[in-house]
Backbone as CSV, one residue per row, in Angstrom:
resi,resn,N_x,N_y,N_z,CA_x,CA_y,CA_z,C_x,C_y,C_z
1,UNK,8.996,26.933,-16.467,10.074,25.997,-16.653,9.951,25.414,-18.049
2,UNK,10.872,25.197,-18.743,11.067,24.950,-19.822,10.991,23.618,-20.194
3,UNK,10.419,22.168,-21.232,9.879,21.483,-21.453,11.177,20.859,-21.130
4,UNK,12.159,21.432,-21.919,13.350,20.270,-22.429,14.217,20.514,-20.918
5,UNK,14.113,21.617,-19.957,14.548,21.501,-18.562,13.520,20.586,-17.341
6,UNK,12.443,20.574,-17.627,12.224,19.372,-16.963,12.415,17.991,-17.850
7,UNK,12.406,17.877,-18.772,13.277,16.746,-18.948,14.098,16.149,-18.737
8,UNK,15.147,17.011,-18.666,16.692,16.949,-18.131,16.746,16.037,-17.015
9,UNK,15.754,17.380,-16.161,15.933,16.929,-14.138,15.376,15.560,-14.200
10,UNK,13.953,15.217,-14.894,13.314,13.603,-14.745,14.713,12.698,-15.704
11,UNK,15.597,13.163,-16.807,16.446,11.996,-16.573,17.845,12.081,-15.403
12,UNK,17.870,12.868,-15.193,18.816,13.134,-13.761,18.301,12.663,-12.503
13,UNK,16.851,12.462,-12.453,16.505,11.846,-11.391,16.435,10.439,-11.846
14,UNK,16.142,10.078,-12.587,16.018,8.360,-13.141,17.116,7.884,-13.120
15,UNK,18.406,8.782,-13.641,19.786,7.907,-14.055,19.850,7.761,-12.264
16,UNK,19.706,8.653,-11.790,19.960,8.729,-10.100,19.816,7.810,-9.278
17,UNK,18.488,7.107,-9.250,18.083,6.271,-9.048,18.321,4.701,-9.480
18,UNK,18.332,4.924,-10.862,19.522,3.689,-11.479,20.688,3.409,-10.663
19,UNK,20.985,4.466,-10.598,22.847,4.433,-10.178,22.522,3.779,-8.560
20,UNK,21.827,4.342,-8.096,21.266,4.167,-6.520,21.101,2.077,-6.650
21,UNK,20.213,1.865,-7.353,19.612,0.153,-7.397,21.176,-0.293,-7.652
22,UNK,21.740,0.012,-8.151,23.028,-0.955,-9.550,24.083,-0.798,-7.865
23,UNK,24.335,0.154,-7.321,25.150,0.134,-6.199,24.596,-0.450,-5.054
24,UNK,23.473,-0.338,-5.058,22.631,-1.015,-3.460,23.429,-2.580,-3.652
25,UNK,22.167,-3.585,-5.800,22.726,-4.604,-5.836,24.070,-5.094,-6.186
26,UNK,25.138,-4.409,-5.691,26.799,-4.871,-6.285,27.094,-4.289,-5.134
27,UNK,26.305,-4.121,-4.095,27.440,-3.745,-2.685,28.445,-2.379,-3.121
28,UNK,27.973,-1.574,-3.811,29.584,-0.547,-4.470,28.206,0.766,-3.365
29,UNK,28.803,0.860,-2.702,28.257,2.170,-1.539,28.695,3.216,-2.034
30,UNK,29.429,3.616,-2.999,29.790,4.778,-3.901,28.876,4.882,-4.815
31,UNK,28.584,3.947,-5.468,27.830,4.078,-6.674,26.446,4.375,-5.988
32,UNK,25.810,4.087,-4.931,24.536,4.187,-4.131,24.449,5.622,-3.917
33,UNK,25.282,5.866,-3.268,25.759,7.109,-2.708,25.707,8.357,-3.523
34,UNK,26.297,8.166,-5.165,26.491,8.702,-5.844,24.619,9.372,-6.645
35,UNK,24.130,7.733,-6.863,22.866,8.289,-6.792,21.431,8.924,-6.513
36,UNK,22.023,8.710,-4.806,20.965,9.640,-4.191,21.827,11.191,-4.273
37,UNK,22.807,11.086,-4.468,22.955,12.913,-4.521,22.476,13.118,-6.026
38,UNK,22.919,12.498,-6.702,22.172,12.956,-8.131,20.494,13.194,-7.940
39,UNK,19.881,12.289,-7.110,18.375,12.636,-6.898,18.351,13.627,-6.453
40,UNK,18.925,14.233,-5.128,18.736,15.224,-4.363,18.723,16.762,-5.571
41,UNK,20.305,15.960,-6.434,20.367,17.620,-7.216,19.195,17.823,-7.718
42,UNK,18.616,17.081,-8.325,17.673,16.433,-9.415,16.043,17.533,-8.740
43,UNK,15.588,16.678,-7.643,14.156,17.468,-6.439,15.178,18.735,-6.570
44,UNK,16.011,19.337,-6.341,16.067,20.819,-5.466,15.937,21.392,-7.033
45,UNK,16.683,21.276,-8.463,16.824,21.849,-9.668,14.861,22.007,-9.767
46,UNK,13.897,20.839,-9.838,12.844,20.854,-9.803,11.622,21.449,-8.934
47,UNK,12.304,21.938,-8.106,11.797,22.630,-6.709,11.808,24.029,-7.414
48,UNK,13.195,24.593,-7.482,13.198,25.821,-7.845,12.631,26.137,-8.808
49,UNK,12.307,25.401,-9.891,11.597,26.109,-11.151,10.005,26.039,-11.382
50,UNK,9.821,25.181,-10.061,8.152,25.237,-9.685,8.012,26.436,-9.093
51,UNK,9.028,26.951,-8.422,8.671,28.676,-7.153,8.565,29.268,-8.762
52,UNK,9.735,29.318,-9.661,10.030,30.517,-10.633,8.982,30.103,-11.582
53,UNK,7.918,29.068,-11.879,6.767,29.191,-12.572,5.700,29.608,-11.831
54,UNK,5.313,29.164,-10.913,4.632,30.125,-9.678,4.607,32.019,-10.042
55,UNK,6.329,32.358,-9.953,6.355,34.213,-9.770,5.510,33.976,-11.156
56,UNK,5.876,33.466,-12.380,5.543,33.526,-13.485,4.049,34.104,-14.128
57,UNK,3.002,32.626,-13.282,1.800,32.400,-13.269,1.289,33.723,-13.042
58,UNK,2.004,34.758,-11.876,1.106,35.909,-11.222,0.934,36.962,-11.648
């Protein structure tokens, strides 16, 4: 996996999580909402490129 692609996913998971706190505290259940799927994309993009450094490693 590439330096500047896990970068990406750790700020896709951070903004995610941002977005997640900022909607929890303003009651906006969209904006909450919005940032746990950004997390989710965020773990599965990071998931897969741990298997494809794994085939890599072998």
């Amino acid at each position: 996996m590439g330096t500047d692609d896990k970068i990406d996913n750790k700020v896709e998971e951070l903004g995610g999580k941002a977005k997640e706190k900022v909607g929890e505290a303003t009651g906006d259940e969209e904006l909450e909402t919005q940032g746990k799927l950004d997390q989710s994309k965020s773990n599965l993009k990071q998931a897969g490129e741990k298997v494809k450094d794994a085939f890599r490693r072998d």
